[in-house]
C-alpha positions in Angstrom: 41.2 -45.6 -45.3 44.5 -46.8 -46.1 46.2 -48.3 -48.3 48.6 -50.5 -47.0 51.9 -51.5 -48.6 50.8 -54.7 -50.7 48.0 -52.7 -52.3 45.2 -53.6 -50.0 43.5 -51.4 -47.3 43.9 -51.4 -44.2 40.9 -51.6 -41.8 43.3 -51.1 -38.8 40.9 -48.4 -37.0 38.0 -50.2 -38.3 39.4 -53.8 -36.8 40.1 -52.1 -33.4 36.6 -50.8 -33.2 35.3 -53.9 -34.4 37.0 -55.6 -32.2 35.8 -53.3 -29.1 32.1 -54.1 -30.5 33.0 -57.8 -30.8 34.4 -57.8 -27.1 32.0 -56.1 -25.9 29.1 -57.9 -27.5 30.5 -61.2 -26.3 30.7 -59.5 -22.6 27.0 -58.7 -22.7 26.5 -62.4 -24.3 28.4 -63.9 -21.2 26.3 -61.5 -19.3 23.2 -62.5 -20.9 23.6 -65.5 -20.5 25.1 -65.5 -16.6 22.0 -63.4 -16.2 20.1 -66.1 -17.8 21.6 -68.9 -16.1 21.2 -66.8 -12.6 17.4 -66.3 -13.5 17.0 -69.7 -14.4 18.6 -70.8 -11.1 16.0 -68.7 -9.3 13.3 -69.9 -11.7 13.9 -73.4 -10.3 14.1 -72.5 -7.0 11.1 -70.9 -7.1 9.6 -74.0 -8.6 10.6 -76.4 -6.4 9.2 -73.9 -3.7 6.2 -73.8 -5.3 6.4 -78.0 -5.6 7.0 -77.9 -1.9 3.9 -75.5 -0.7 1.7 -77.1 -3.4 2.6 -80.4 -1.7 2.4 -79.0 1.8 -0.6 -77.4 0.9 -2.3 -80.6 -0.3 -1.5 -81.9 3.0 -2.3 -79.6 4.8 -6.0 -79.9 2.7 -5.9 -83.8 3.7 -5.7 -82.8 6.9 -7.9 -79.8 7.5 -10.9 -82.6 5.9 -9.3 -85.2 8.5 -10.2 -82.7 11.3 -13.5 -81.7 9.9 -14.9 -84.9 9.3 -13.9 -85.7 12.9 -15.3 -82.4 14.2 -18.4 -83.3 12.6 -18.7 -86.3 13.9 -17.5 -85.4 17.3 -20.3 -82.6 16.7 -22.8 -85.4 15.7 -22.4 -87.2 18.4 -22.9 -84.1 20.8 -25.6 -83.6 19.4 -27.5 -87.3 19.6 -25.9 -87.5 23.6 -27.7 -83.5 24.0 -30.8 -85.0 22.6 -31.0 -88.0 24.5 -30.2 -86.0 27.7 -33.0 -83.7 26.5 -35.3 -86.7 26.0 -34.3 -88.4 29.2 -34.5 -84.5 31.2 -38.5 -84.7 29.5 -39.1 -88.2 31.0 -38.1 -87.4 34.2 -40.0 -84.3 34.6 -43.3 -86.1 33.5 -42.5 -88.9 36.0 -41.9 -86.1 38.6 -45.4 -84.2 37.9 -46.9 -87.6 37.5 -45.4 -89.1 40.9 -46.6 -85.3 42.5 -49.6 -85.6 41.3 -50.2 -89.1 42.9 -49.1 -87.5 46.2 -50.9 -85.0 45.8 -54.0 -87.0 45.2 -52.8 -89.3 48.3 -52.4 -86.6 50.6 -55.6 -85.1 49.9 -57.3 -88.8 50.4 -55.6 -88.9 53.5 -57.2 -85.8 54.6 -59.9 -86.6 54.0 -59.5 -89.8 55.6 -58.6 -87.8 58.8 -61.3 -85.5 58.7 -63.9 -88.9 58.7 -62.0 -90.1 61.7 -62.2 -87.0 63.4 -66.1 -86.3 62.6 -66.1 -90.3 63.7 -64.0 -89.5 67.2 -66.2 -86.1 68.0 -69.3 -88.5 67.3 -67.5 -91.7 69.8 -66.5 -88.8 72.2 -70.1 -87.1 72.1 -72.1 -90.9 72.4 -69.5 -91.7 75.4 -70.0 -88.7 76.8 -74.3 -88.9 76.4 -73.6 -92.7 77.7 -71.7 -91.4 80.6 -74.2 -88.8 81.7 -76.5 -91.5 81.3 -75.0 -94.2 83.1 -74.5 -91.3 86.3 -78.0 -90.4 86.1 -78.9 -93.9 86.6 -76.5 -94.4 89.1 -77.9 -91.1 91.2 -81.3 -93.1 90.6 -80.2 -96.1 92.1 -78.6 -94.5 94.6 -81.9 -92.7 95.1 -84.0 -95.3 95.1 -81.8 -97.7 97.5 -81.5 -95.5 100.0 -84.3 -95.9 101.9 -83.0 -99.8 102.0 -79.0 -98.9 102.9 -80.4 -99.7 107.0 -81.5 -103.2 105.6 -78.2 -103.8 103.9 -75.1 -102.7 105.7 -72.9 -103.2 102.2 -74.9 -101.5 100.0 -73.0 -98.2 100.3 -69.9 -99.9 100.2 -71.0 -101.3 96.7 -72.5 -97.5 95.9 -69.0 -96.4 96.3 -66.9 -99.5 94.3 -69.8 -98.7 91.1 -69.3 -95.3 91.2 -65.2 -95.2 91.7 -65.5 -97.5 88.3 -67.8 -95.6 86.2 -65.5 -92.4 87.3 -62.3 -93.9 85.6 
């Protein structure tokens, strides 16, 4: 220390350091606080980012239930029109076996149908045919028999002829 001229000391290395300390403790203040200003600035920007996504995010919520509640009931839907088609698909399958089964049933009656009317038509063609014979026997009979009058009646074997050309066709 010194001791100056009025009889007080002198702090002149002391004040110079002090003030170097003082200077620089108010630089790292205004530093501080820039810093802190700077850091708040971002602090708030990053809020309001985080405002902005939370609120894009709700939306983005809203609307991700929109869709899914439509999905569902688009999927809902499907599902009632699949099960009707399913239901309808069922129906028309029984009504196809059902409407075979009838043709079925109606072809088989028909055969059988054609089988009694071919039985019938062996049994017509076998009684014309016995009938026929028949008739021709009788006819060779009559023949027969009115020969020994065919002098007596010049027409007869005209007739003969006319019978028997009929009974032929």
């Amino acid at each position: 220390m010194q001791v100056g001229v009025n009889g007080h000391q002198e702090y002149g290395d002391v004040d110079a350091t002090m003030n170097a300390f003082s200077q620089w403790l108010s630089e790292m203040k205004a530093r501080s606080n820039s810093s802190l200003q700077a850091m708040m600035a971002e602090m708030s920007v990053i809020r309001d980012g985080i405002t902005s996504n939370s609120a894009d995010l709700t939306e983005y919520k809203r609307h991700s239930i929109s869709v899914q509640q439509q999905m569902q009931s688009q999927l809902t839907d499907l599902r009632e029109k699949l099960t009707s088609a399913f239901s309808e698909i069922t129906s028309l399958v029984k009504q196809k076996a059902a409407t075979d089964q009838e043709l079925l049933s109606e072809i088989h009656a028909l055969g059988r149908q054609l089988s009694m009317k071919t039985a019938e038509l062996e049994a017509l063609k076998k009684s014309y045919s016995s009938t026929h014979q028949q008739l021709q026997q009788n006819l060779v009979q009559l023949q027969a028999q009115l020969l020994p009058c065919a002098p007596s009646c010049p027409e007869a074997p005209k007739s003969f002829d006319m019978i028997q050309s009929n009974l032929v066709v």
